[in-house]
C-alpha positions as CSV (number, residue, x, y, z in Angstrom):
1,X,0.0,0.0,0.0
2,X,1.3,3.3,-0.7
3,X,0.6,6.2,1.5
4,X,-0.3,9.6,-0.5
5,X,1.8,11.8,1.4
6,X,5.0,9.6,1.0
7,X,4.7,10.0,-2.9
8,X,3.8,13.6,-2.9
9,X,7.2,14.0,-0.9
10,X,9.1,12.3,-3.1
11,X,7.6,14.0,-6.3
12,X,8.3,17.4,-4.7
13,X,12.1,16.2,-3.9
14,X,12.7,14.6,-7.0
15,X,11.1,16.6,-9.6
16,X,13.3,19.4,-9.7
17,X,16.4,18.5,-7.5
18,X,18.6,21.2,-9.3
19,X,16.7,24.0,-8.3
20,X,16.0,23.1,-4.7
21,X,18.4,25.0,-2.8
22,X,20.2,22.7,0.2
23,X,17.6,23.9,2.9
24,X,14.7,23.0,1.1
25,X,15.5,19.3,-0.2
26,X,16.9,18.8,3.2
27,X,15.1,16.2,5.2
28,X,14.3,16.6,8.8
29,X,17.2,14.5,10.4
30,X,19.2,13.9,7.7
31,X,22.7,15.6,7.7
32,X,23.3,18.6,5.1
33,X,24.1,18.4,1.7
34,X,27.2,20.6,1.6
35,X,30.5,20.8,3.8
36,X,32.2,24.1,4.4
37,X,35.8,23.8,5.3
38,X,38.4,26.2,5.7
39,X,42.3,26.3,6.4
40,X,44.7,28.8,7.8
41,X,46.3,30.2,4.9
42,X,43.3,30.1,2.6
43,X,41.1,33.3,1.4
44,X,37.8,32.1,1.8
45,X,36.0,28.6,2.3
46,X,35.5,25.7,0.1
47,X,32.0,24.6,-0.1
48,X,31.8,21.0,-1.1
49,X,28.8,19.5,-2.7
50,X,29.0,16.3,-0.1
51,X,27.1,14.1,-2.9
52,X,29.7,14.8,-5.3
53,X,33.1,15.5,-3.0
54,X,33.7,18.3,-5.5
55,X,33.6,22.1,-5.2
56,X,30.3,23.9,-5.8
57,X,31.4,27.0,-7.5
58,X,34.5,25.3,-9.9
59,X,33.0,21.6,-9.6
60,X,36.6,20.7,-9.2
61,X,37.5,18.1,-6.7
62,X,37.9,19.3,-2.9
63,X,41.0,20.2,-1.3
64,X,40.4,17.5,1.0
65,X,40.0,14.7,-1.2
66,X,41.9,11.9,-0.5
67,X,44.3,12.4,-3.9
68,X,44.9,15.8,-2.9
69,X,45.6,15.2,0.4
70,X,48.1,12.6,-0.6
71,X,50.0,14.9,-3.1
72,X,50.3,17.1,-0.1
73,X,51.6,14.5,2.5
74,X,54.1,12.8,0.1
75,X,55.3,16.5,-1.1
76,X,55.7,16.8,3.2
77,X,57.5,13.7,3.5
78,X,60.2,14.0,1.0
79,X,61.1,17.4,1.6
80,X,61.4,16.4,5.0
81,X,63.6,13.3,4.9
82,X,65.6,15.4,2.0
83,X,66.3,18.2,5.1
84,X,67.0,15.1,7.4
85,X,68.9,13.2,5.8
86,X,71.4,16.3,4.5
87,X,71.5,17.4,8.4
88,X,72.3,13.7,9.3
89,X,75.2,13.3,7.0
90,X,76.9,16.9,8.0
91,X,76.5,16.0,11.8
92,X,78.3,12.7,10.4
93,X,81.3,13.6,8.6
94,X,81.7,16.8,11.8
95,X,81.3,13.8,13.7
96,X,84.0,11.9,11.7
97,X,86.3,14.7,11.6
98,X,86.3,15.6,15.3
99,X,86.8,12.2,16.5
100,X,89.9,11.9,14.1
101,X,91.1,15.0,15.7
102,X,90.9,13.8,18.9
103,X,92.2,10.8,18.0
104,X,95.2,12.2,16.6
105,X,95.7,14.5,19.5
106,X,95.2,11.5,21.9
107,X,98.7,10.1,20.0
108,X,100.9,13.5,19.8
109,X,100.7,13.8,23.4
């Protein structure tokens, strides 16, 4: 059995999705249809269409999608063990050279 209201609920949803705005195809109880995220650093805030994962004025993909976020942490990572190793191998060959020093002043005395 179908229940009238039901059907006129889901015609009014459904027949012109595009130009419902989010507040008015919004359920009571469901969650939103947009996320709003924002960064230090950034100008303004990315508004993400939360059906699509991608921006709603561009329609490019979110700065927080998982490719992006990627790019960002592998960008991170090498430039940090690049920095890290460099410092290592200077604190190595001071290392090298003071311990020959003292090593050769150990025999001179």
């Amino acid at each position: 059995m179908v229940n009238r209201r039901d059907t006129e609920q889901t015609s009014t949803h459904t027949g012109g999705n595009a130009l419902l705005t989010c507040a008015e195809y919004q359920q009571p109880g469901k969650a939103s249809c947009v996320s709003v995220n924002w960064t230090m650093g950034d100008t303004q805030l990315e508004v993400v269409n939360t059906a699509t994962g991608r921006r709603r004025d561009s329609g490019t993909a979110s700065r927080l999608c998982k490719h992006a976020l990627f790019t960002r942490w592998n960008r991170l990572y090498r430039n940090s063990l690049s920095q890290d190793y460099i410092e290592t191998n200077i604190h190595i060959h001071t290392y090298g050279e003071l311990r020959i020093i003292m090593n050769l002043s150990m025999f001179l005395d």
